[in-house]
KOLTIKOL-20624 format. One record per residue (C-alpha): residue in three letters; x, y, z. Coordinates in steps of 0.2 Angstrom, whole numbers, padded with zeros to 4 digits, always signed. Each point is the difference from the previous one (the first is absolute). Example, Ala and Ser with C-alpha at 12.3 -4.5 7.8 and 13.67 -1.06 7.14 Angstrom:
REM residues 2
ala+0062-0022+0039/ser+0006+0017-0003/
//
This chain:
REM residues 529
unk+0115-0145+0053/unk-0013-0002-0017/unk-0016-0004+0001/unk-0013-0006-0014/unk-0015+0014+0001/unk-0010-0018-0001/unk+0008-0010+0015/unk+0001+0001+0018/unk+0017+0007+0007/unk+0009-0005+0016/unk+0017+0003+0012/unk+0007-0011+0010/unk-0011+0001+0014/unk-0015-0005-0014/unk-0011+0003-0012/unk-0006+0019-0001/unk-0018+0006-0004/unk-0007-0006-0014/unk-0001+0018-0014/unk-0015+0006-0002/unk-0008-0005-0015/unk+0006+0010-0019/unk-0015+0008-0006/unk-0003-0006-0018/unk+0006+0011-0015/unk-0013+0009-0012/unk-0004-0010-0015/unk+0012+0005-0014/unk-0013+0010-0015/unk-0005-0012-0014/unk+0010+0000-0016/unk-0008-0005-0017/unk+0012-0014-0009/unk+0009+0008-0014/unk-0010-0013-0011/unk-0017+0006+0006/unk+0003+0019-0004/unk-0014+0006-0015/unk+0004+0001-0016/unk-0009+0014-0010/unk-0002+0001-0018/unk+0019-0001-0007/unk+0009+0017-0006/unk+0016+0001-0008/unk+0014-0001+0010/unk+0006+0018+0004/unk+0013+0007+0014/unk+0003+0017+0009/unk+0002+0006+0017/unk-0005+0014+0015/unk+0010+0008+0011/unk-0011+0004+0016/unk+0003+0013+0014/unk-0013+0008+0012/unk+0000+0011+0016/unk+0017+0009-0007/unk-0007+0014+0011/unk+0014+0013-0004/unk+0016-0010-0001/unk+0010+0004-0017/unk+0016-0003+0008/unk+0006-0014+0014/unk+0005+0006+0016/unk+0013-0007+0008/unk-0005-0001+0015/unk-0013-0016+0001/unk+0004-0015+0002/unk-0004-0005-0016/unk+0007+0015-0012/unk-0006-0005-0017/unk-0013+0011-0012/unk+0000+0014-0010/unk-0002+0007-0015/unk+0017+0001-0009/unk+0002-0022+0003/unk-0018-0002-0005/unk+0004+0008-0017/unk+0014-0013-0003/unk-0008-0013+0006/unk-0013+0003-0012/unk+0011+0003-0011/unk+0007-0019-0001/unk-0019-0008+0002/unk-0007+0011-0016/unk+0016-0009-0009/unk-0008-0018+0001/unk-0017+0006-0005/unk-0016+0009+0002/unk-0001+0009+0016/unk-0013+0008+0008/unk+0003+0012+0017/unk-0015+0004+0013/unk-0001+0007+0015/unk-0014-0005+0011/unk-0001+0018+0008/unk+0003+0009+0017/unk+0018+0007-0011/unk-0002+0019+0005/unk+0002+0003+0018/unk+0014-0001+0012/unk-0008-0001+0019/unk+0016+0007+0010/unk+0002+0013-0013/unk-0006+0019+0006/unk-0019+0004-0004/unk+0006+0017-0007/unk-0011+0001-0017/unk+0014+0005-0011/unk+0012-0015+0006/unk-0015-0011-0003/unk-0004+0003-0015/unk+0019+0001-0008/unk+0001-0015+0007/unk-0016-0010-0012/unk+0006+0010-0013/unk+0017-0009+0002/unk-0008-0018+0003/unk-0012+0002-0015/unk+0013+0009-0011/unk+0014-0015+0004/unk-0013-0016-0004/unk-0002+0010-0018/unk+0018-0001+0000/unk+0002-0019+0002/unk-0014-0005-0010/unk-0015-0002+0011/unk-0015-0005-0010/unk-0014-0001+0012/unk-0002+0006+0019/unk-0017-0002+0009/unk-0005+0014+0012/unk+0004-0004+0020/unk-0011+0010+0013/unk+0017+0011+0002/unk+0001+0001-0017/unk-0016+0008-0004/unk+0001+0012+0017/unk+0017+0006-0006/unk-0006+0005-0019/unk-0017+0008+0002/unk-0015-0004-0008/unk+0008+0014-0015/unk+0017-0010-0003/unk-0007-0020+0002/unk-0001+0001-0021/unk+0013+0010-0004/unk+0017-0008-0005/unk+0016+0003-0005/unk+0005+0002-0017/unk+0004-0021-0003/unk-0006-0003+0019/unk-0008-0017+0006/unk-0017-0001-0002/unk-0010+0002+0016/unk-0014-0008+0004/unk-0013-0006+0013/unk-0016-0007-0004/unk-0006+0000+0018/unk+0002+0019+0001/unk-0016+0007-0002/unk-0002+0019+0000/unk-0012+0009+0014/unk-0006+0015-0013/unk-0005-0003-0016/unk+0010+0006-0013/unk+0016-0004+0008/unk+0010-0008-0011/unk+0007-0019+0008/unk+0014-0011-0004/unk-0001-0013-0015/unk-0009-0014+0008/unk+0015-0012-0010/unk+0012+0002-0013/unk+0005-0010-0016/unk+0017-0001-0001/unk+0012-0007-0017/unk+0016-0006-0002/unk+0009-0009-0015/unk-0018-0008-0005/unk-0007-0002+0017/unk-0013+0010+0008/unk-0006-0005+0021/unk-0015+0010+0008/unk+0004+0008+0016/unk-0014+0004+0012/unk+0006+0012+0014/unk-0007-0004+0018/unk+0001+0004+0018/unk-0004-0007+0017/unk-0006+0018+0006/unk-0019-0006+0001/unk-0011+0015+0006/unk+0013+0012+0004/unk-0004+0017-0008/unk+0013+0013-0002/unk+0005+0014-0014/unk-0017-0003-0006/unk+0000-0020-0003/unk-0007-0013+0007/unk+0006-0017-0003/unk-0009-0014-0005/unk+0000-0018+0006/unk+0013-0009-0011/unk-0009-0014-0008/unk-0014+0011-0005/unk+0012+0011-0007/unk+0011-0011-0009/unk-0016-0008-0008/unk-0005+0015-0008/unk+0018+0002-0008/unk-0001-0015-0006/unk-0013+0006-0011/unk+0008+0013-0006/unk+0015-0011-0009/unk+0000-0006-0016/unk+0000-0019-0004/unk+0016-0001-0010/unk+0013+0001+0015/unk+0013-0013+0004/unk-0002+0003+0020/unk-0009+0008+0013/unk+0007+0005+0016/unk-0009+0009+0015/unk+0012+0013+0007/unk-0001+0010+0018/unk+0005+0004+0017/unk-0010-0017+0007/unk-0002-0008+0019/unk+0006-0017-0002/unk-0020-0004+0003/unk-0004+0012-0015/unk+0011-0008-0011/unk-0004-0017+0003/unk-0018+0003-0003/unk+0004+0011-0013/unk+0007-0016-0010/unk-0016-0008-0001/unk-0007+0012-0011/unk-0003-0009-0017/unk+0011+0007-0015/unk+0015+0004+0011/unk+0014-0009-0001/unk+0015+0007+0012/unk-0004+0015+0013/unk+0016+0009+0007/unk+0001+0010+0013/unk+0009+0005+0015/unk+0006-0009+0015/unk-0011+0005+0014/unk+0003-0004+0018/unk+0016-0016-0008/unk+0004-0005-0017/unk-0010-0015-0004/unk+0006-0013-0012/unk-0007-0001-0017/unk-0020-0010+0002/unk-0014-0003-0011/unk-0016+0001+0013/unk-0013-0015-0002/unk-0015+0002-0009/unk-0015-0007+0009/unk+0001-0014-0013/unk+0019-0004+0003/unk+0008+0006-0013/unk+0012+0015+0001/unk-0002+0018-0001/unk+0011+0016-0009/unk+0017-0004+0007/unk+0004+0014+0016/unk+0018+0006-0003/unk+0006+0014+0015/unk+0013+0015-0002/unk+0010+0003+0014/unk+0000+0019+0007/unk+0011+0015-0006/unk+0006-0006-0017/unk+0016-0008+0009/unk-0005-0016-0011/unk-0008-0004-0016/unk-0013-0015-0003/unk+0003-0007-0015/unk-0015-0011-0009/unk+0007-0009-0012/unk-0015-0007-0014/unk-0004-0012-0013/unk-0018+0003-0005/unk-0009-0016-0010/unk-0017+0005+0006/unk-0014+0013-0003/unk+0005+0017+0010/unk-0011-0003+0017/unk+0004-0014+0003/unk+0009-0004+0017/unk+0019-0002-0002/unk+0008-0015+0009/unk+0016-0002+0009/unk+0006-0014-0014/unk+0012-0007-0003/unk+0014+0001+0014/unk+0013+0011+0003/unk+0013-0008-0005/unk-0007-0007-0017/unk-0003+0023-0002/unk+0017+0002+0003/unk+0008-0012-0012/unk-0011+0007-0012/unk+0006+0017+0002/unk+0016-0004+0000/unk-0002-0010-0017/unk-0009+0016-0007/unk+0014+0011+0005/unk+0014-0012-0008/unk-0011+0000-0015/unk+0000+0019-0002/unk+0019+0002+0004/unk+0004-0010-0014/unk-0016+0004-0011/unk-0009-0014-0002/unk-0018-0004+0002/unk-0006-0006+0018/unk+0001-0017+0002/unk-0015-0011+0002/unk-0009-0002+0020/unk-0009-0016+0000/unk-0004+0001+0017/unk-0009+0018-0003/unk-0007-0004-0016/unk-0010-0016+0011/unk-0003+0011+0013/unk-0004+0015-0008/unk-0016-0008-0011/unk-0013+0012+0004/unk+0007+0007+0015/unk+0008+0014+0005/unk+0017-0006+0009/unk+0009+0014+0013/unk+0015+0000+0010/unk+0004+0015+0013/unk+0019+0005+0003/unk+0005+0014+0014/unk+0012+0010-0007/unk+0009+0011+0012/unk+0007+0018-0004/unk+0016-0003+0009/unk+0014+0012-0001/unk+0009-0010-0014/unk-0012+0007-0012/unk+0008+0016+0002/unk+0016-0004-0005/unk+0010+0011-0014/unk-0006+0014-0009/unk-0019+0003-0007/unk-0002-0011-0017/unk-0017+0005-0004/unk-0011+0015-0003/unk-0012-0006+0013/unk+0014+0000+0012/unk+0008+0015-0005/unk-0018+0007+0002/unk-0004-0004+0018/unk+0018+0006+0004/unk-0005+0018-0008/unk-0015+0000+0008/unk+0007-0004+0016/unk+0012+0012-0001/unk-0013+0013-0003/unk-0008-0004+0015/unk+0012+0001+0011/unk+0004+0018-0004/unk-0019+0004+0002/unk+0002-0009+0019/unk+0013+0012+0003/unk-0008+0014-0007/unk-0019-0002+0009/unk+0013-0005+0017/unk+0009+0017-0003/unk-0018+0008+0000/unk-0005-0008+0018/unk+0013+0003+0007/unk+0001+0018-0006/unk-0019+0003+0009/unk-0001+0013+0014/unk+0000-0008+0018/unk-0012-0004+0011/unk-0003-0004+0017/unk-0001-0019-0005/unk+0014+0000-0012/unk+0012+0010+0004/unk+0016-0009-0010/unk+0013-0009+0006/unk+0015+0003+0008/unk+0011-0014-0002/unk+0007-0012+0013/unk+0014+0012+0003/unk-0011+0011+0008/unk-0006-0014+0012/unk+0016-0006+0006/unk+0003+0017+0008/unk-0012-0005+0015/unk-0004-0020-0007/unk+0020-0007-0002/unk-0006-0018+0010/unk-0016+0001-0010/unk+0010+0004-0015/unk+0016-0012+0004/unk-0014-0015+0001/unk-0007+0004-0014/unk+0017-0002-0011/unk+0001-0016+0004/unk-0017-0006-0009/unk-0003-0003-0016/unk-0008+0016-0004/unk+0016+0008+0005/unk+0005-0010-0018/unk-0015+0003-0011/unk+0008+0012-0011/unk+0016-0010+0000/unk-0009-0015-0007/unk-0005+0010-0013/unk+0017+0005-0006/unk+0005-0017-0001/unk-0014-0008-0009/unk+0001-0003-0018/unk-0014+0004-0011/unk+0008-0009-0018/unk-0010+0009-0012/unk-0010+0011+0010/unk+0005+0016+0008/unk+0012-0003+0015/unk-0010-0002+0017/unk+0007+0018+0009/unk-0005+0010-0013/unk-0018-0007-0005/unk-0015+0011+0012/unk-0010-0019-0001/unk+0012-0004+0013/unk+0004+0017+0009/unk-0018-0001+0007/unk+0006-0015+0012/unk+0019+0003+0004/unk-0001+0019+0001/unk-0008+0013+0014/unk-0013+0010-0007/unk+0000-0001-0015/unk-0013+0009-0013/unk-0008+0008+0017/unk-0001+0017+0004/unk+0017+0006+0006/unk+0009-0019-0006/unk+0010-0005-0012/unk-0001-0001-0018/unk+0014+0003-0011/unk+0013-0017+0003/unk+0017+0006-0005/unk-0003+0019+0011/unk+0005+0006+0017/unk-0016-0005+0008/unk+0007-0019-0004/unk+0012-0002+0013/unk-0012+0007+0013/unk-0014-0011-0003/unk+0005-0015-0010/unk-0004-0016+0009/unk-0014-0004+0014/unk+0002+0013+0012/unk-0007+0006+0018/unk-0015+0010-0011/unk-0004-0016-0012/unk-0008-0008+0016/unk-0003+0015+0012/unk-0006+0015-0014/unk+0007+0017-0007/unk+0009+0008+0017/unk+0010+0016-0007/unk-0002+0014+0013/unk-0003-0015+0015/unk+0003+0006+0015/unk-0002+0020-0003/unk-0016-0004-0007/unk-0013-0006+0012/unk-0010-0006-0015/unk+0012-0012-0006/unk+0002-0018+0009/unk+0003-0016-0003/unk-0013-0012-0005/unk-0001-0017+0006/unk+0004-0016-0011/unk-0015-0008-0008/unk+0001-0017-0009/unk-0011+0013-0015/unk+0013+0009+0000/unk+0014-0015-0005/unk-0011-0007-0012/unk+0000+0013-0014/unk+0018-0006-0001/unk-0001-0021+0007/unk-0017-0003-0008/unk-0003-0018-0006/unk+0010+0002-0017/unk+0015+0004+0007/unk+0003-0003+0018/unk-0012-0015+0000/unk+0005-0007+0016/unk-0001+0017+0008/unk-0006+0000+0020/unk-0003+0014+0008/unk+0005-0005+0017/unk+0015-0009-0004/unk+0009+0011-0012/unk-0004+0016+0011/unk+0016-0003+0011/unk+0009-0006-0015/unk-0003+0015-0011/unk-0002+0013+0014/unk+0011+0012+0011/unk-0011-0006+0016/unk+0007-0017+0005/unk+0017-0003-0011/unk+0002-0016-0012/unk-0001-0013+0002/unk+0003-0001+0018/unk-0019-0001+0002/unk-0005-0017-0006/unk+0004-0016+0005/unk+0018-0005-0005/unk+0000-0009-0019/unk-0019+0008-0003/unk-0003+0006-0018/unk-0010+0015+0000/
//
């Protein structure tokens, strides 16, 4: 039977109970008619673009195990690559790009793994990257202004230092391409917090005084951070600036211009989504001074034709053709459109074709030798009561076979199987990278583990065994010392955290995954875990 939400329903035997009454939507924000938005004083019409990411937080290379496996470095360089081939590009990173949170704390890995992250943007052409909290923690008050030879230029103009004398990020940058030149002021949303010897400032106070410190003859201005959705927004009301990008917060918001008190629009808010598994393309024509707010004009549609025009017009060398639309439009405005641009695994495809590729395929090489070498140095340590190395599943079948026999049948039983069938394109294949040993190995880089990936210790700890969730167990039972911890959901996450197991439950996948109930007999028949 269908019923209208708005009527009465009935059977046979009558009417049924009047529904109870639908309580009324919100009101949908207001929208400024195309034909209302300010015009500024007219500029000559000129075109370029940004490639946004933010909150990359140690990801240079996709994992196959989300849900959503795009990202990394080696399909951001070719993406790149094809967008700096229409025009002038400029690539920021609003921040938090350093740190991985399920990766060990040991100091060493740490800091190997922000030299990677900061070594990698300089090899696919970063220009600007404003300081997250994280950011700043991980580089010291001593390393926040030095950069690699050709690096992006860090900045941060809400960092102020505790001590005087301690040298502070740039506050803003000026940046120039083919004739262009766009101010960048660096921001963050860390109001108050102190840590490594700063103290952030509020946002607006501190983007205002950046302001100042740019010269007048710029083409753009853009606010740049790690930004609340509430900061942002706010943020875009700050006279002279015309878009603020930043990262996604709790949800990727749509593209807005906040209200001003007096109706019309602020700087255009434009969101990267988290670990560099997409880029956010802002695609520009400037007709207006630098500050003033761009405006999502015209349609989509009416952008697309355009570049496709332009693109046709290059092939075959001739000059673009004429745009009536933007040229109405785009008298002293500044006209925008945002285009999500995933780095799917396509990008990958064939053999490096440019130097930045070839570079962040060195570099990532080098890097996973230095994994190996700092895992063969933990594992090498002395043992200790607490870690006294592992001793392989093997082991624990001798007094654990319906423990170990359930376990063979979970998917952890497989993770080092699913390894050896995934295909990487470009990158290093899956089995052989330490990125992904950490999660489909036992013990690895820990005292007593594993660490080289082709040796003998390989085919006694490969895949997610008995210690991965109960801890190191070699000399259990002679040793009274050693015994079996109990499963903790802190002890899964280092492994499902939100990146890549992002639908991870603790109580649901435990019988699924575990040598305790078997799977998946445990849930309800056609569950999902």
């Amino acid at each position: 039977m269908v019923c209208s939400a708005l009527l009465s329903c009935g059977t046979a035997d009558g009417p049924s109970q009047a529904p109870s009454p639908v309580s009324a939507l919100p009101a949908l924000p207001e929208r400024v008619a195309a034909a209302d938005l300010p015009r500024g004083p007219e500029r000559p019409a000129r075109t370029l673009s940004l490639a946004l990411v933010g909150e990359v937080r140690g990801e240079f290379a996709p994992c196959g195990c989300p849900t959503l496996p795009y990202g990394g470095f080696l399909r951001r360089a070719r993406q790149l690559e094809a967008l700096r081939a229409e025009g002038p590009l400029f690539h920021l990173d609003a921040g938090e790009l350093l740190v991985k949170g399920n990766i060990t704390t040991r100091a060493e890995e740490r800091a190997a793994r922000a030299a990677l992250m900061d070594r990698l943007s300089a090899a696919v052409g970063l220009d600007a990257w404003s300081l997250g909290p994280t950011d700043i923690e991980t580089l010291g008050p001593d390393s926040v202004q030095r950069v690699i030879p050709n690096g992006a230029a860090r900045i941060g103009a809400g960092w102020q230092p505790l001590q005087d004398g301690q040298a502070a990020p740039a506050p803003a940058v000026v940046l120039s391409r083919d004739g262009l030149r766009i101010g960048v002021i660096g921001v963050a949303s860390a109001q108050g917090e102190e840590g490594q010897g700063w103290r952030a400032r509020p946002p607006a106070e501190a983007a205002e005084a950046a302001l100042q410190t740019l010269p007048p003859d710029l083409d753009l201005v853009v606010a740049l951070g790690d930004l609340d959705e509430g900061v942002a927004d706010a943020l875009a009301l700050v006279p002279g600036i015309a878009l603020v990008l930043s990262t996604q917060g709790r949800s990727l918001d749509a593209p807005h211009s906040p209200l001003r008190p007096d109706g019309s629009p602020g700087a255009l808010v434009v969101e990267a989504p988290d670990r560099g598994r997409f880029l956010q393309v802002v695609r520009l024509q400037l007709g207006a001074p630098p500050g003033q707010p761009a405006v999502l004009l015209p349609d989509e549609a009416a952008w697309r034709d355009r570049l496709t025009a332009r693109a046709v017009a290059a092939a075959r060398g001739a000059p673009e053709p004429a745009a009536p639309a933007f040229t109405e439009a785009g008298r002293g405005r500044n006209l925008a459109m945002v285009e999500l641009l995933p780095l799917a695994a396509d990008l990958e495809l064939g053999p490096p074709t440019s130097d930045e590729e070839r570079a962040v395929l060195a570099l990532l090489a080098e890097h996973r030798q230095k994994s190996v070498e700092l895992a063969q140095i933990a594992v090498e340590a002395p043992p200790t009561p607490a870690e006294p190395g592992f001793a392989g599943g093997g082991a624990c079948a001798r007094c654990h076979s319906r423990e170990v026999a359930r376990w063979a049948l979970t998917d952890h039983a497989n993770a080092w199987l699913d390894l050896v069938r995934a295909d990487r394109g470009a990158g290093p294949p899956a089995h052989t990278d330490p990125e992904c040993a950490r999660c489909h190995s036992t013990g690895f880089a820990q005292p007593g583990g594993l660490a080289a990936l082709d040796g003998p210790d390989l085919n006694r700890l490969k895949a997610v065994q008995c210690e991965a969730c109960h801890g190191p167990m070699r000399g259990h039972p002679d040793a009274p010392a050693v015994e079996a911890r109990a499963i903790t959901a802190a002890r899964c996450v280092g492994c499902h955290d939100a990146a890549n197991s992002p639908d991870f439950n603790f109580e649901r996948y435990l019988p699924l995954a575990s040598c305790q109930g078997g799977a998946p007999a445990l849930l309800p028949p056609g569950t999902q875990p």
